[in-house]
PAGUSE-868601 format. One line per 2 residues: their letters; for each residue x, y, z of C-alpha. Coordinates in steps of 0.5 Angstrom, whole numbers. Example, Ala and Ser with C-alpha at 12.3 -4.5 7.8 and 13.67 -1.06 7.14 Angstrom:
AS = 25 -9 16 | 27 -2 14
***
This chain:
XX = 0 0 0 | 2 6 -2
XX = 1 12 3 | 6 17 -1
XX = 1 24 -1 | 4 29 -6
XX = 5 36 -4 | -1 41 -5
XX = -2 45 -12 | 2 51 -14
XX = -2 58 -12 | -6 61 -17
XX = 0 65 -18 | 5 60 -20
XX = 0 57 -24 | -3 62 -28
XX = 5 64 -30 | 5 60 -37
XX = 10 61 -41 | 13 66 -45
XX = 13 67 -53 | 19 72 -51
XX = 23 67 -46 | 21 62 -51
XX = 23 66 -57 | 30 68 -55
XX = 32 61 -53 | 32 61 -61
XX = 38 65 -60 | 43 60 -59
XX = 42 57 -65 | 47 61 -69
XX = 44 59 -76 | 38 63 -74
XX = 37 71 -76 | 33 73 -70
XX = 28 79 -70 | 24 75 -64
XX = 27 78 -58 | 29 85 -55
XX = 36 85 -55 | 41 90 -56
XX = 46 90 -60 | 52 86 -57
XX = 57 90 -61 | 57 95 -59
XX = 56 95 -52 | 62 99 -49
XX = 65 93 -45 | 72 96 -45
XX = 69 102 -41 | 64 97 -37
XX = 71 93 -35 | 75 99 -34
XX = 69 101 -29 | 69 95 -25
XX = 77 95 -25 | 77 101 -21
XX = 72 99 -16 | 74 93 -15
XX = 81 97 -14 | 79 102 -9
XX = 74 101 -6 | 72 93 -6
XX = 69 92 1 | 64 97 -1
XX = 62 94 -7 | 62 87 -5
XX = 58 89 2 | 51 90 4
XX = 48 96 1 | 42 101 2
XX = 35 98 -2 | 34 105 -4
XX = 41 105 -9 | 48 107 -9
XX = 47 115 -8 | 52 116 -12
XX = 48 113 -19 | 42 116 -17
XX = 45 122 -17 | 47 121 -24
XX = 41 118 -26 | 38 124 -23
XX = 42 129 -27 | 40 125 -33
XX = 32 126 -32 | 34 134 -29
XX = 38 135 -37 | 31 132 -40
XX = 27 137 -37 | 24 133 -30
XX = 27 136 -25 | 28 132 -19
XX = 34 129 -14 | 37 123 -11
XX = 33 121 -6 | 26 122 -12
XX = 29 114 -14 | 29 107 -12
XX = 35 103 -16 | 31 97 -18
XX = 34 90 -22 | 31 92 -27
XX = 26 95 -29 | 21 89 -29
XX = 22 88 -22 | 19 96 -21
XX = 14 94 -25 | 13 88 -20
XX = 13 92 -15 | 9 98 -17
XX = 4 92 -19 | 5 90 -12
XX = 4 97 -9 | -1 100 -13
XX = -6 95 -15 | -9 89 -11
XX = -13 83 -13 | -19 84 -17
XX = -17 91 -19 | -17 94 -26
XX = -11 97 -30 | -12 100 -36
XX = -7 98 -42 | -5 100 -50
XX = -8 95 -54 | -2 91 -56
XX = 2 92 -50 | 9 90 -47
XX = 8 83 -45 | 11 82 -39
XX = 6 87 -36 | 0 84 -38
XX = 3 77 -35 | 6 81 -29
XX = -1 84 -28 | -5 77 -29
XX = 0 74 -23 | -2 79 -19
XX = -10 77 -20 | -11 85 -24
XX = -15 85 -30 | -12 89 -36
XX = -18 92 -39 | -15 94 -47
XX = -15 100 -49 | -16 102 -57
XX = -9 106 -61 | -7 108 -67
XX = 0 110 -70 | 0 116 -65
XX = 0 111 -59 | -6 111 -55
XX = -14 113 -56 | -15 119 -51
XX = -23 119 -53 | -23 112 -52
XX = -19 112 -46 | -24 117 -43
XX = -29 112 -45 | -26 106 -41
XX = -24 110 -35 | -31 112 -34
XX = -34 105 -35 | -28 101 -32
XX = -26 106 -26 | -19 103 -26
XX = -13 105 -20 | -7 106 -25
XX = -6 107 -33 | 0 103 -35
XX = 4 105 -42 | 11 105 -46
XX = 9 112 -49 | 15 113 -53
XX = 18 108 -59 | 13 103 -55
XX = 14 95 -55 | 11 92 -58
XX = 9 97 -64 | 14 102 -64
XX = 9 108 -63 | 11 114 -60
XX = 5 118 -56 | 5 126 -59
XX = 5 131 -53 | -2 134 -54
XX = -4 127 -52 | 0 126 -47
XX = -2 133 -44 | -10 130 -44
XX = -8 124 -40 | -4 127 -35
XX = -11 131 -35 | -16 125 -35
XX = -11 122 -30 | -11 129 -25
XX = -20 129 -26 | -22 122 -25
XX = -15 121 -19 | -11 115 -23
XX = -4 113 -22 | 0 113 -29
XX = 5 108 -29 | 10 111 -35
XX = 15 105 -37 | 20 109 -42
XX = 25 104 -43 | 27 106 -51
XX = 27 113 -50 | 34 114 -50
XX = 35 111 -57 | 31 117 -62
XX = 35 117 -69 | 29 122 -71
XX = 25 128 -69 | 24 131 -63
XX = 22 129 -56 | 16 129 -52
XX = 16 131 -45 | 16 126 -40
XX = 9 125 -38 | 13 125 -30
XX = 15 133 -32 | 8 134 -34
XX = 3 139 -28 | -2 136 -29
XX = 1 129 -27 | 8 130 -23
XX = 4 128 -17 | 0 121 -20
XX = 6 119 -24 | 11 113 -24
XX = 16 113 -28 | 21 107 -30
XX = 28 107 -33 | 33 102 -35
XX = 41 101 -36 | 39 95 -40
XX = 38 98 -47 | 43 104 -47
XX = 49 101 -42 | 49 92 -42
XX = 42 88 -40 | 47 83 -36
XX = 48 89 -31 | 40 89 -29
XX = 39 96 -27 | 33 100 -27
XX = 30 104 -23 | 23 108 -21
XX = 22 116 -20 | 16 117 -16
XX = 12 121 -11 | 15 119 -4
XX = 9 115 -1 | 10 110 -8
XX = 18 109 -7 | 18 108 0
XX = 12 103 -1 | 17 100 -6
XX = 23 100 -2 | 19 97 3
XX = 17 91 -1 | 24 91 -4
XX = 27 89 2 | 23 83 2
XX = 26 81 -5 | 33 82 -5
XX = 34 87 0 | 38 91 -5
XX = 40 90 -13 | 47 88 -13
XX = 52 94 -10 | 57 93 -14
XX = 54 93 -22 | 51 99 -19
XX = 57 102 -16 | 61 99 -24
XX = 55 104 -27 | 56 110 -22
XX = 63 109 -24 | 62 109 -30
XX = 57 114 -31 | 62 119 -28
XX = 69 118 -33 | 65 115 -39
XX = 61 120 -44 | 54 116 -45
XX = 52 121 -49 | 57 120 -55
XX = 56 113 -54 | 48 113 -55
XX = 50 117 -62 | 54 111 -64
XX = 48 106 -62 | 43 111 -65
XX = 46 112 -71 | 47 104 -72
XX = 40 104 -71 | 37 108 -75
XX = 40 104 -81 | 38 98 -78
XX = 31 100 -78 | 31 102 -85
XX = 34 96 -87 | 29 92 -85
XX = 23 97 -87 | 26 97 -94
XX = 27 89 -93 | 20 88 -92
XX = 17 92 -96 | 19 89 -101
XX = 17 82 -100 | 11 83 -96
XX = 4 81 -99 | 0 87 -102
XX = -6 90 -96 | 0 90 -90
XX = 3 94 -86 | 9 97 -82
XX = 10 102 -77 | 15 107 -78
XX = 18 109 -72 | 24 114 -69
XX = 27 110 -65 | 28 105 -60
XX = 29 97 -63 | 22 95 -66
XX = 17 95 -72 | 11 92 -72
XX = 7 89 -78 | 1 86 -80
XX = -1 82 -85 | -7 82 -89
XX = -14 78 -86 | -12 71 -86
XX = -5 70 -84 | -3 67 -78
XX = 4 69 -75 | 3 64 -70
XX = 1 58 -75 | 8 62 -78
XX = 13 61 -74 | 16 54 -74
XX = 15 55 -81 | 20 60 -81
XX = 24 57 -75 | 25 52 -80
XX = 28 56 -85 | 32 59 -80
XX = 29 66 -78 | 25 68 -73
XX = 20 73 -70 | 15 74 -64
XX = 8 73 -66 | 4 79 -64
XX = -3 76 -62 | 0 75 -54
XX = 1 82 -53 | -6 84 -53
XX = -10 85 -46 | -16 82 -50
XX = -17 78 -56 | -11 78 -60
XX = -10 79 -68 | -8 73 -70
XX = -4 77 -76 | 1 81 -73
XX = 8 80 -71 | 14 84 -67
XX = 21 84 -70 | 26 87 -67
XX = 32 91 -71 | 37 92 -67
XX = 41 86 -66 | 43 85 -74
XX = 47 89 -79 | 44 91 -84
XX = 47 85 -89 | 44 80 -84
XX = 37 83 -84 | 37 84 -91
XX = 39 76 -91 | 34 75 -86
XX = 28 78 -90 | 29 73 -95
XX = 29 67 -92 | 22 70 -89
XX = 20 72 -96 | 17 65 -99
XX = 13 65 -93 | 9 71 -95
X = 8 69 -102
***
């Protein structure tokens, strides 16, 4: 007789994680025979890594008992004071202590769901979105409700509609260069929100990992610097696509109850991101021109992104269409009514490319039709030879 009991089930929030289509995609990277435009990677080329060696050389140098010690859960001071700087030449005006250095900008995102939204409640979202937030808000038992865009970003008219109806705590978007579409949200827009926010009492949670990587146009405000919103809105940010993602750096800059909220449940985590990554980047910050090496990585991807914008357009079948974005790492195309980019994937995996299907990133029903492809990690003669595999499959 067997008396063995097996352990009870997983809780709801472990098993409502399900699998990733991004953590899936990126797997396809090991593969060195696949040219992916699947995951979000910058390009590893140009990541700065004697400057990053250089930084942790000295650290570990002068002052490695610090570095290698317990730290504060709010962050290094002396990176907050240069991430500080950078939001102040930006035109947010602000100071260290406005800043919780975070492992990533998914775990402020985490922990701002955390925070801000509880079981049950309602947090309203671009239709599509960035997925690992749809997926972050599901685990926490928070309904995405969707809202309309188009190639301006997000629909104020029917965010004003949806507000009213759904009565949410928070907005959450990527307004510039946005994951997945590569959108950017103009400045009349982003002004009529912060008053819709203002009038109806909503936090703002603005996710702006991209907006370093313009190659064109001017920049909008920060919706954080906007009146209407400095005291309803969190803005997140992250080293890992204009530094190295390997360091897993982000930070929030919010009002002072939400960060100390943050840092509370923070300690909970991990106590404090990894001291010397930070003091590395601090260190970094301090003797390194950031800003010339951003003009290297725009530059590559502004070319990047017209390779692969003149690559599709001339293979994609006749009804589709692409975003045309100014920066950042992604375009977004949809396919004519009745294609399947999921049903075409391992077709195309087969012919050794790769892309992220777009019906995951939808909060509601997604559209079957479209795809993510990511430029940035690919010189232009390899994107070029990417489309072409894609090519027979559009036919």
């Amino acid at each position: 007789m067997n008396d063995t009991v097996p352990p009870p089930a997983l809780a709801l929030r472990g098993a409502a994680a399900g699998s990733s289509v991004i953590r899936e995609a990126l797997a396809l990277t090991a593969r060195p025979e696949v040219i992916s435009f699947a995951g979000g990677l910058p390009a590893s080329e140009l990541i700065d890594t004697d400057g990053i060696r250089a930084a942790y050389d000295h650290v570990l140098s002068h002052s490695p008992h610090r570095a290698l010690q317990y730290s504060l859960t709010e962050g290094d001071p002396e990176l907050r004071e240069a991430v500080a700087a950078r939001l102040a030449r930006g035109g947010l005006t602000t100071g260290r202590d406005s800043l919780l250095v975070t492992t990533g900008s998914q775990q402020a995102l985490s922990l701002l769901t955390s925070v801000l939204l509880g079981p049950g409640d309602t947090v309203l979202v671009e239709d599509p979105t960035y997925l690992a937030a749809l997926q972050c808000f599901l685990r926490a038992g928070v309904r995405a409700v969707p809202v309309p865009t188009d190639a301006d970003g997000i629909d104020v008219d029917a965010l004003t509609r949806l507000v009213a109806e759904h009565r949410p705590k928070a907005i959450y978007l990527v307004p510039t260069f946005q994951n997945p579409t590569g959108h950017t949200l103009p400045a009349d827009r982003r002004a009529a929100l912060a008053r819709l926010a203002a009038r109806h009492g909503l936090w703002i949670v603005e996710d702006d990992p991209y907006g370093e990587l313009r190659f064109r146009g001017e920049r909008p405000p920060w919706i954080a610097q906007l009146p209407d919103a400095a005291d309803r809105t969190v803005l997140l940010g992250s080293f890992s696509k204009i530094l190295a993602p390997g360091m897993r750096l982000g930070w929030l800059h919010a009002p002072a109850e939400v960060r100390r909220a943050c840092a509370v449940a923070k300690q909970s985590l991990d106590l404090h991101t990894s001291a010397v990554d930070q003091a590395a980047a601090a260190r970094y910050l301090a003797v390194r021109d950031l800003d010339a090496h951003l003009a290297r990585c725009r530059t590559a991807y502004a070319e990047r992104c017209a390779a692969l914008l003149d690559a599709l357009d001339a293979v994609l079948p006749e009804g589709s269409s692409c975003s045309r974005p100014d920066g950042g790492m992604f375009v977004w195309v949809r396919l004519p009514d009745g294609y399947d980019a999921v049903e075409l994937l391992p077709r195309a995996v087969e012919h050794d490319v790769a892309f992220v299907p777009g019906a995951p990133f939808f909060a509601g029903e997604g559209d079957r039709a479209t795809l993510r492809m990511s430029f940035a990690a690919h010189d232009p003669v390899v994107i070029a030879k990417g489309v072409e595999r894609l090519a027979p499959l559009l036919g």
